[in-house]
MIPAVEX-326368 format. One line per 8 residues: number of its first residue (from 1); for each residue x, y, z of C-alpha. Coordinates in steps of 0.2 Angstrom, whole numbers, always signed. Layout:
REM MIPAVEX-326368
NUM) X/Y/Z | ...
REM end
This chain:
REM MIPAVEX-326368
1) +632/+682/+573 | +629/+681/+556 | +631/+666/+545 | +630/+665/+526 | +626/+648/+520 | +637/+638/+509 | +624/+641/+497 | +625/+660/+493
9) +644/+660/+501 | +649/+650/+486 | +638/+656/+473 | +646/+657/+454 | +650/+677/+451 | +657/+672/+433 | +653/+661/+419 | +670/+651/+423
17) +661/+645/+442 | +647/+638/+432 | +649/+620/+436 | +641/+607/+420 | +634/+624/+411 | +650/+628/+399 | +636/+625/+384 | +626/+643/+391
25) +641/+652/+399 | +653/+649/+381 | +635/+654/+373 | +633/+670/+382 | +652/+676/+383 | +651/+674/+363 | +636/+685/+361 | +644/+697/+371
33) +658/+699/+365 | +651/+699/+348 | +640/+711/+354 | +624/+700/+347 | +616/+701/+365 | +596/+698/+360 | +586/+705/+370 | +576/+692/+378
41) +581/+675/+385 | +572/+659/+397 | +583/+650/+407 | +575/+633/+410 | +583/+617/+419 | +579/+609/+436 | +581/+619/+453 | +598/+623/+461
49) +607/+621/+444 | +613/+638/+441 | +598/+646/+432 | +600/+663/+443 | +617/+664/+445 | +618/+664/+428 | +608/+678/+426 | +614/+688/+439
57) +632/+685/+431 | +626/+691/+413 | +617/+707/+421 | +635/+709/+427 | +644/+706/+411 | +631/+719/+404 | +634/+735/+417 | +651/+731/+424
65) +656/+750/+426 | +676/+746/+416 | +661/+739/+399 | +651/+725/+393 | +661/+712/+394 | +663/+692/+397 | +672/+693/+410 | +663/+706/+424
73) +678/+713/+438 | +666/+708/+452 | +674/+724/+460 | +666/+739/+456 | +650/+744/+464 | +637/+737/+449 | +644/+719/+451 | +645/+723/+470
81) +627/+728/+471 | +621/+712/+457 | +630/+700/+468 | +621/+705/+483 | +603/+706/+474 | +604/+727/+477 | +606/+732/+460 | +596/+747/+457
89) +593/+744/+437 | +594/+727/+438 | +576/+719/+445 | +572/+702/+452 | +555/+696/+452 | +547/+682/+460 | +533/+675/+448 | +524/+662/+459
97) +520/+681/+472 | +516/+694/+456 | +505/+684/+446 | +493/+696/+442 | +491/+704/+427 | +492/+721/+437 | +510/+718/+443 | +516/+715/+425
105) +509/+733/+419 | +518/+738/+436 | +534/+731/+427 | +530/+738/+407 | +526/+756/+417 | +544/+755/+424 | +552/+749/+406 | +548/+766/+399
113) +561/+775/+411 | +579/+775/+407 | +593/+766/+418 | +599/+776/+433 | +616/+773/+432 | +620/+757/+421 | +620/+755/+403 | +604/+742/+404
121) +589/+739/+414 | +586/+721/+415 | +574/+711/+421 | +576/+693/+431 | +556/+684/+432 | +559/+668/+442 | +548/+656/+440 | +541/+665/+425
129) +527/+650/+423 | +517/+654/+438 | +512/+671/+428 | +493/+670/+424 | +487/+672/+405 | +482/+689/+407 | +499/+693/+414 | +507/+683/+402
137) +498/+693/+388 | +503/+709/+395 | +521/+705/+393 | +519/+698/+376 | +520/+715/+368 | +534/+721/+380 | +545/+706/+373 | +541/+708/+356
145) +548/+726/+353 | +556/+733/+372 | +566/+750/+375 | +585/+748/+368 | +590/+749/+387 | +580/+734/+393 | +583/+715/+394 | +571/+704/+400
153) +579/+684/+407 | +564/+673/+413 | +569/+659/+422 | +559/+643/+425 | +559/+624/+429 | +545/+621/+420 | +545/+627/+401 | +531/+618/+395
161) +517/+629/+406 | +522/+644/+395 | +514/+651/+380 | +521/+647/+365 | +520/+666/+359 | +531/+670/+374 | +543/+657/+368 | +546/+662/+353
169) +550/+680/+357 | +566/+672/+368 | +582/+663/+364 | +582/+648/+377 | +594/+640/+387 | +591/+623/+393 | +602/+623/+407 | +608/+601/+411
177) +609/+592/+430 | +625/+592/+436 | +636/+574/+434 | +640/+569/+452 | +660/+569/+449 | +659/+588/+443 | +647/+590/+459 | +661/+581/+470
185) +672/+588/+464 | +666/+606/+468 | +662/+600/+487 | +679/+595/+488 | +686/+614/+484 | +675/+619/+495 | +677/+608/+509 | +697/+613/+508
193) +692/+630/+509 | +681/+631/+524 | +694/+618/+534 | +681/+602/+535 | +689/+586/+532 | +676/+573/+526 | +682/+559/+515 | +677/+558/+494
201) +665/+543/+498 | +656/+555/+511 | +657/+570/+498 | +648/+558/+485 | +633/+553/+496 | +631/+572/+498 | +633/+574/+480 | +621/+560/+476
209) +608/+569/+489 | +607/+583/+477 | +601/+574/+463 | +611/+584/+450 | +607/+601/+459 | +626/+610/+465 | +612/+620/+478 | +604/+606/+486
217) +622/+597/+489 | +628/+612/+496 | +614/+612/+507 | +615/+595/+512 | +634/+601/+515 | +627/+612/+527 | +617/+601/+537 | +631/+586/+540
225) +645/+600/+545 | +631/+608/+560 | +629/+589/+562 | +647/+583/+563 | +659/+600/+566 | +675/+598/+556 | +678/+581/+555 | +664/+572/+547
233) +664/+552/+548 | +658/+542/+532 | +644/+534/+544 | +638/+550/+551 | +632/+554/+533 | +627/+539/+529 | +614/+538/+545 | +609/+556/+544
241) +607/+557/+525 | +598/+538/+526 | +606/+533/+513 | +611/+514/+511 | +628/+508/+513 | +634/+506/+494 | +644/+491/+500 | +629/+483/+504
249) +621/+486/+486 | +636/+478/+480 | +636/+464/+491 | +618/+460/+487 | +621/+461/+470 | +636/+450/+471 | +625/+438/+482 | +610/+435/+467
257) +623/+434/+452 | +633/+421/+463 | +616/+414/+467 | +622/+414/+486 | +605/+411/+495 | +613/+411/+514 | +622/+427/+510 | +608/+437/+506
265) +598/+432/+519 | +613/+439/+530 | +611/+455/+521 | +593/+458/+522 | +595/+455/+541 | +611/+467/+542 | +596/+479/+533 | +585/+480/+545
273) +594/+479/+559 | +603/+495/+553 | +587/+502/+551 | +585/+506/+533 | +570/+509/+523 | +566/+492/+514 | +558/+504/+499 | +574/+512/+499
281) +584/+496/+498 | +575/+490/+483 | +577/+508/+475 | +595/+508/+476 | +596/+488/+469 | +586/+492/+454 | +599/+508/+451 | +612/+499/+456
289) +609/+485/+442 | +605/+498/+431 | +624/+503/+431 | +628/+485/+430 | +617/+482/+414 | +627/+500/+406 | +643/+492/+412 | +640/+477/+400
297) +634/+488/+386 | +645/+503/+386 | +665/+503/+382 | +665/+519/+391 | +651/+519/+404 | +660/+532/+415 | +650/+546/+407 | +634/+541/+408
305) +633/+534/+426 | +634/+544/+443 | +648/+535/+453 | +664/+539/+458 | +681/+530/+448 | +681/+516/+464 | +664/+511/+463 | +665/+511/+441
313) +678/+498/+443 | +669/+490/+457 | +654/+490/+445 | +663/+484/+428 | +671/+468/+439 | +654/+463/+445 | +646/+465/+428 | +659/+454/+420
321) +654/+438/+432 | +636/+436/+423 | +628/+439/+406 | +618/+454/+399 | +601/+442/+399 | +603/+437/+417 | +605/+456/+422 | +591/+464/+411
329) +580/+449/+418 | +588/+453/+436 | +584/+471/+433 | +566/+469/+429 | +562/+461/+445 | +569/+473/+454 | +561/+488/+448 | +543/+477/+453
337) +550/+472/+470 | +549/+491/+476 | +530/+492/+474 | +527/+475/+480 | +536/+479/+497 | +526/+495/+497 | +510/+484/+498 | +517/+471/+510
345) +512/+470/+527 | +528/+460/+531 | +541/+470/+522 | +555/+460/+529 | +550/+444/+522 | +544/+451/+505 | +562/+458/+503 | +569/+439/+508
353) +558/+431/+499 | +559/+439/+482 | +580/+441/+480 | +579/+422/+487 | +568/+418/+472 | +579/+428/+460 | +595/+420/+466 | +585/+400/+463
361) +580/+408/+443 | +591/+397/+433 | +603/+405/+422 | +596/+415/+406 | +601/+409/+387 | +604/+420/+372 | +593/+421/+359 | +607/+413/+348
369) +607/+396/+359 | +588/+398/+356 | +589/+396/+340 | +601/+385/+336 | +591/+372/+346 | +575/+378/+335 | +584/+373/+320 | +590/+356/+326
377) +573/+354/+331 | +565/+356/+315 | +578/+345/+308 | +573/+331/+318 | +555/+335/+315 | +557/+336/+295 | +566/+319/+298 | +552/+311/+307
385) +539/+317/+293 | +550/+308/+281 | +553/+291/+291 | +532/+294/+294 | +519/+284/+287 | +511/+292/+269 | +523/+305/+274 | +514/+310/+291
393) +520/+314/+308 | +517/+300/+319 | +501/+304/+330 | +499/+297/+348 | +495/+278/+349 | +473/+279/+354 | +474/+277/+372 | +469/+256/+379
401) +455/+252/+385 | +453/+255/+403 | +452/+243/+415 | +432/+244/+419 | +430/+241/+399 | +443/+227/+401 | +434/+217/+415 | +418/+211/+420
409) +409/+221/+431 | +407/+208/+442 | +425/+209/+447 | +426/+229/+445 | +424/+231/+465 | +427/+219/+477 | +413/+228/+488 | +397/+222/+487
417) +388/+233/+474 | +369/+237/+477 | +359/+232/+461 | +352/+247/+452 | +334/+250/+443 | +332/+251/+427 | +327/+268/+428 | +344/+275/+431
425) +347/+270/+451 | +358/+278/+464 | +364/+291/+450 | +349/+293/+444 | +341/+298/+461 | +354/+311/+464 | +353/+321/+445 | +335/+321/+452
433) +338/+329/+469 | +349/+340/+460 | +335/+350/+450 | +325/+355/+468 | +338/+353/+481 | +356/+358/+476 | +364/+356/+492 | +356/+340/+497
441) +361/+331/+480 | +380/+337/+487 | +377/+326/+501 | +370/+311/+494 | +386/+311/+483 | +397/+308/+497 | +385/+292/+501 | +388/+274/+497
449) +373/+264/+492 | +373/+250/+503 | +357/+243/+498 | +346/+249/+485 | +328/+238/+484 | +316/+249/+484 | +307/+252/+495 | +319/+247/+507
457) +335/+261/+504 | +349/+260/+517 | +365/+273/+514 | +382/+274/+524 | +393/+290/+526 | +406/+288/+536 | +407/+292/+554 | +410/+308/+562
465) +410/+317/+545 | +399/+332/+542 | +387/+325/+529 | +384/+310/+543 | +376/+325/+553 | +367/+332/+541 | +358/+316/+536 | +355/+313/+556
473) +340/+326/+556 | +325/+318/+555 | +316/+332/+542 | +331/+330/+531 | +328/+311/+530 | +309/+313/+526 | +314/+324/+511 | +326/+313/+506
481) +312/+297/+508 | +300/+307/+500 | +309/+313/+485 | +317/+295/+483 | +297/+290/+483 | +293/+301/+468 | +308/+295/+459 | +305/+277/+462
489) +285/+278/+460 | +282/+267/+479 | +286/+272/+496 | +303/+270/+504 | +309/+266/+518 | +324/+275/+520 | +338/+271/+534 | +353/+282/+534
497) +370/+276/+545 | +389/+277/+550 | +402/+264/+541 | +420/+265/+542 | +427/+264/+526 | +444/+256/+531 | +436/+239/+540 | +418/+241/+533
505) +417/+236/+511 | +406/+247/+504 | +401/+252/+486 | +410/+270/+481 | +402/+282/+482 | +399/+294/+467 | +410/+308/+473 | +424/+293/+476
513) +421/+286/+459 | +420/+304/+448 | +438/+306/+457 | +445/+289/+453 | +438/+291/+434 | +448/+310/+433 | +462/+302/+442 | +465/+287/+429
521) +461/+300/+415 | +474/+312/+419 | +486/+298/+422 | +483/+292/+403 | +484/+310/+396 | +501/+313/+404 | +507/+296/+398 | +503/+298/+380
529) +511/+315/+379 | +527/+309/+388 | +526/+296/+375 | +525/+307/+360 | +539/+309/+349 | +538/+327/+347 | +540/+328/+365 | +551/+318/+368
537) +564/+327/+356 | +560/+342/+361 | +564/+338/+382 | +581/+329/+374 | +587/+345/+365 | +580/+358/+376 | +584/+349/+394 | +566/+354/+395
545) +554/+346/+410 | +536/+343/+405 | +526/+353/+422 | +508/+350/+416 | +499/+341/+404 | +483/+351/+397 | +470/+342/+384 | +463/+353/+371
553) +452/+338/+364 | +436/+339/+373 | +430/+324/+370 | +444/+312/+378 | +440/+302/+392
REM end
């Protein structure tokens, strides 16, 4: 049994079937009938959009046996024969298989002869670009001056790969995707016709498979009716197309514009357990805000997005719950979501993760709001220069004294604080011990001095910790004796033991005190800035919350 697919069964035979192309078909018909038919012309446009149809249909127009004409019969034997690909003085040539340079002096041999029975002899080159230079400088001179009876239509998805001389010896036709309502549309004559009964949501995911191409939908037509016989369920194309349930876009999207955290993780779970692709999910978001961003911006978006009149309406409620800056911000993260699920190992939690993170975002302000705030700050700001001393801004009160300036160092620790020799002491050891042995100065930091008279030296660490290990070695202690000997021009007697901080006093340790001293410096920095005036206008006016307080004066301590 012989079956002709939907494809070539439905293939345009006039200019009136060409679905989204009336710009080249109106084009054509007036040449013709005008009779300003040039005799060279590239067809260009994406695949499956009627490049070649388009052709065959104006060789018909031009050797239809009752004249030239716009509207070919389709019944006598020269449109028969087109229609078919059999016409005897009409020539289709595949240029990705004759390349070479031989096959188009092949072609320029056979110009020279006269039609056999029609009035023209024309020539269709598909995929014209894959000709090689050499062959594409053969042609040149055919194009420039050809025979009266010849026509040449080069057809190609890919204009730019051709020579420019080659170009400018045609009259080109760009021919435009398909919008997906004309594309439904069609599928749904067609459908009626064959006896199918499938639903419009069903015919628009079959639509949307084409990408703009009537041939790849018709062949994605084709595969859902072997699939599913006459009676094709929404769910069945859904599952064998893999596309991802629209109401689930929608419900997503809902879920981040009405910052719905336990709906969306729902919906990621409802995901994968239907199976979809996680790449695909984030795809069909971004796209799907897309719409919503065009919605906001557009009085009439129908035009320029592909969905059907239910979801536009669908789309255009949704947009109006939010504002244009939360959407372009929402769309922006989405379009890096995709490549970051890419790259995850865990894709489900990437996906919950990141559309959790966008639904916590707190809501985006216009750049008007902005600057309104800016100029009642700058008010404020030029009143406080005014009220300012000598006309100045009020700078930070110089920070207090700290505490160890404030109180005698004999109260400074309640430990008991080894004394230190006038040539620089524990500190002073270990800036030493730096210079040869890095790693054992790193140690000693984390030791407490408990008694410092040289020659007798006896340090604590406390028990169980790794740098009390270290120290146990007997070699380690010897190099620590002997370069404490250099340092302190006798010979020590070094003891080295374990103290538990909590029950046993002992002096801090430098590590412990370089800590405590970047701890009370930090602490000051943050005050004086949450003190400032400037600051404190500007968290009043813009609700602001102060995360992290930098210096940039060095020298402040």
């Amino acid at each position: 049994m012989s079956y002709l697919v939907l494809a070539r069964k439905w293939r345009p035979q006039s200019f009136a079937d060409l679905i989204g192309q009336e710009h080249v078909s109106q084009t054509l018909a007036n040449a013709i009938r005008s009779g300003r038919v040039h005799h060279a012309f590239l067809f260009t446009g994406a695949r499956g959009v009627g490049k070649t149809s388009a052709a065959r249909i104006f060789a018909k127009a031009l050797n239809c046996e009752t004249g030239v004409t716009a509207e070919p019969c389709n019944q006598c034997s020269s449109c028969l024969e087109i229609a078919e690909g059999n016409g005897t003085d009409v020539l289709e040539i595949d240029g990705a298989s004759n390349t070479g340079v031989d096959d188009i002096r092949d072609l320029r041999d056979n110009i020279r002869y006269l039609p056999s029975k029609s009035r023209f002899k024309i020539f269709i080159i598909d995929e014209v670009h894959m000709l090689s230079i050499n062959a594409f400088n053969a042609l040149l001179k055919t194009l420039e001056e050809p025979p009266e009876h010849a026509k040449f239509i080069l057809a190609t998805t890919e204009p730019h790969k051709i020579p420019i001389t080659i170009l400018s010896r045609c009259q080109r036709f760009d021919f435009r995707k398909i919008p997906l309502k004309r594309v439904v549309d069609r599928l749904r004559q067609i459908v009626d016709a064959e006896g199918i009964d499938i639903s419009d949501g069903a015919l628009a995911m079959i639509a949307r498979r084409g990408e703009g191409s009537m041939r790849d939908a018709l062949s994605a037509l084709d595969q859902v009716i072997a699939f599913c016989g006459d009676r094709v369920p929404d769910e069945d194309v859904r599952g064998l197309l893999g596309f991802i349930d629209r109401r689930l876009l929608f419900e997503t999207l809902e879920g981040l514009i009405q910052r719905d955290c336990p709906r969306l993780l729902d919906l990621v779970r409802r995901v994968d357990h239907l199976g979809y692709s996680f790449r695909q999910y984030c795809r069909d978001l971004a796209e799907a805000c897309r719409s919503l961003v065009f919605c906001r911006i557009l009085d009439d978006p129908e035009e320029a997005l592909d969905v059907t009149p239910e979801e536009l309406d669908e789309l255009k409620a949704l947009a109006g719950q939010t504002s244009l800056e939360d959407l372009q911000r929402l769309q922006g993260a989405l379009l890096r979501l995709e490549p970051e699920v890419a790259a995850a190992s865990m894709q489900y939690l990437a996906v919950e993760s990141s559309l959790l993170r966008l639904a916590l975002l707190p809501p985006a302000e216009d750049v008007g709001t902005l600057l309104r705030k800016l100029t009642d700050l700058e008010k404020r700001l030029a009143g406080m220069v005014a009220s300012g001393p000598a006309g100045g801004v009020p700078r930070p009160a110089s920070p207090p004294p700290s505490r160890d300036r404030q109180e005698p160092a004999a109260k400074k620790a309640e430990a008991p604080v080894a004394p230190m020799p006038a040539s620089g002491g524990w500190p002073g050891l270990i800036e030493q011990v730096r210079g040869t042995r890095p790693l054992l100065a790193a140690i000693l930091e984390k030791a407490s001095p408990l008694r410092l008279e040289p020659p007798e030296i006896e340090i604590g660490l406390p028990k169980g910790s790794f740098e009390l290990v270290q120290l146990g070695d007997r070699d380690m202690q010897q190099d620590v004796a002997r370069l404490a000997s250099d340092y302190f021009g006798c010979p020590v007697n070094l003891r080295v033991r374990g103290i538990e901080p909590d029950r046993e006093p002992a002096p801090p340790s430098l590590a412990e005190e370089r800590r405590r001293q970047e701890s009370d410096r930090r602490r000051r920095l943050r005050e004086d800035a949450l003190g400032h005036p400037l600051i404190r206008s500007a968290r009043e006016i813009f609700g602001a919350e102060v995360l992290d307080v930098r210096p940039i004066d060095k020298e402040f301590v």
